[in-house]
C-alpha positions as CSV (number, residue, x, y, z in Angstrom):
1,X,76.5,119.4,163.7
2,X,73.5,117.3,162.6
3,X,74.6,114.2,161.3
4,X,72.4,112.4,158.5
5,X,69.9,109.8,158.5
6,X,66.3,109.4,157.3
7,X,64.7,111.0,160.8
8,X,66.9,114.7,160.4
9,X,66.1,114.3,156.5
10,X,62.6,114.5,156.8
11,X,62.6,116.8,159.6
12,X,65.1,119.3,157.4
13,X,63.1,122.3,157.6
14,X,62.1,122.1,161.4
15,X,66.1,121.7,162.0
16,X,67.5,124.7,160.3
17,X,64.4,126.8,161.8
18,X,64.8,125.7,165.3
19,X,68.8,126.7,164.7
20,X,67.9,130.0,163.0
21,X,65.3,130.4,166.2
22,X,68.1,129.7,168.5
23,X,71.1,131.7,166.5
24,X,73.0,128.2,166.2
25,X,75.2,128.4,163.4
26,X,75.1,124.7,162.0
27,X,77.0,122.3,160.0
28,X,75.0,119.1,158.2
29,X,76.0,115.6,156.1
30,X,73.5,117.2,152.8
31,X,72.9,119.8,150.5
32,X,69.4,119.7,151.0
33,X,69.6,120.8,154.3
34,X,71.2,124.0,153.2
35,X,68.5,124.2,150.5
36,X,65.8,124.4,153.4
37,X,67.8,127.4,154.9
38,X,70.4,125.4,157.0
39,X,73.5,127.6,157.5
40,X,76.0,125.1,155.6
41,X,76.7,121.6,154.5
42,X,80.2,119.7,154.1
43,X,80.2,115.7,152.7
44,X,80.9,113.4,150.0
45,X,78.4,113.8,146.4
46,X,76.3,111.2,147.2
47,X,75.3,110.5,143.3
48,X,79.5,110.0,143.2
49,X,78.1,107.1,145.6
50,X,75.3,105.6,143.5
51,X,77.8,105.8,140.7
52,X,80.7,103.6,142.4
53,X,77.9,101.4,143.9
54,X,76.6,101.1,139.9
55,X,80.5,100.3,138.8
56,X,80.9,97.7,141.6
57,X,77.5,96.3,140.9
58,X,78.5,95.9,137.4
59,X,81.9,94.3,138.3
60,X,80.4,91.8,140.5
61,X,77.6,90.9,137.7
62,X,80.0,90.2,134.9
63,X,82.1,87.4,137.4
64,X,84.6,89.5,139.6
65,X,85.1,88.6,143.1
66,X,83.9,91.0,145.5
67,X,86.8,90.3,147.6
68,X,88.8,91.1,145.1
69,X,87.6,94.8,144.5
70,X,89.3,97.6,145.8
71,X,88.3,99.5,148.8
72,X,86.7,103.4,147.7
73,X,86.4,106.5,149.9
74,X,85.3,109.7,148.7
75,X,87.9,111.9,146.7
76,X,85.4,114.4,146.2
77,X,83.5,116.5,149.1
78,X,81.3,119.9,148.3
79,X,80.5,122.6,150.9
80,X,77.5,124.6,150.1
81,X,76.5,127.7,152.1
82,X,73.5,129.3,152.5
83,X,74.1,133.2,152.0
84,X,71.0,134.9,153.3
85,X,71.4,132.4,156.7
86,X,74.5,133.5,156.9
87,X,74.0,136.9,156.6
88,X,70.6,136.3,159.1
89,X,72.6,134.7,162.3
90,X,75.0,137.6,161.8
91,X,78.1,134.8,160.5
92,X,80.8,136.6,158.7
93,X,81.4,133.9,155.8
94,X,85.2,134.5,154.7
95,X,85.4,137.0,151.6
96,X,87.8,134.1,149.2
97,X,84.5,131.4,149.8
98,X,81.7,134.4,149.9
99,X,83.0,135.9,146.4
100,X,83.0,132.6,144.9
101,X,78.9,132.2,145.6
102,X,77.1,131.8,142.9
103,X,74.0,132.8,144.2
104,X,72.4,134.6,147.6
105,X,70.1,132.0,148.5
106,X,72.6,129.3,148.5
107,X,75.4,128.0,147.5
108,X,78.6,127.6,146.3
109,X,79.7,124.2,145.5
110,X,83.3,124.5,146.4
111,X,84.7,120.8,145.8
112,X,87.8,119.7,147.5
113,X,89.9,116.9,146.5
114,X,91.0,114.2,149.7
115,X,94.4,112.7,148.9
């Protein structure tokens, strides 16, 4: 698992090739990992972020409390999966999340809901 942060960001591409060099299936925090051949991601939509942080910022602005605000966590995560790594470190990706796949290269964006 590679966790995020700007240091495995901009080192993306030397990540996923040093795990495809060293048959490491990996998981990371981004979709752009798996976009620079990274075997799969899993985490929140960060633009879902931006947009509460926008909602909150607007609150605060217009004269609510900050303390008053609710709590948010993420109710939305995506998994993305890069097919041709996949298929490369010899990982069998189950047929139900394979035949969903929207394309080889990468990805299926298969959101799930947290309660």
């Amino acid at each position: 698992m590679i966790g995020e942060g700007a240091l495995f960001t901009s080192h993306r591409e030397q990540l996923a090739a040093l795990a495809a060099h060293h048959g490491a299936p990996t998981i990371y925090k981004g979709r752009e990992f798996v976009a620079a051949s990274g075997l799969m991601s899993y985490g929140s939509d960060v633009r879902d972020s931006y947009r509460w942080a926008g909602i909150y910022t607007s609150r605060v602005l217009k004269g609510e409390k900050p303390a008053d605000l609710p709590v948010q966590q993420a109710t939305k995560v995506e998994l993305f999966i890069n097919l041709k790594t996949a298929h490369a470190l010899d990982f069998t990706v189950p047929l139900p999340v394979s035949g969903r796949a929207d394309s080889d290269t990468l990805q299926q964006k298969i959101p799930v809901r947290v309660p």
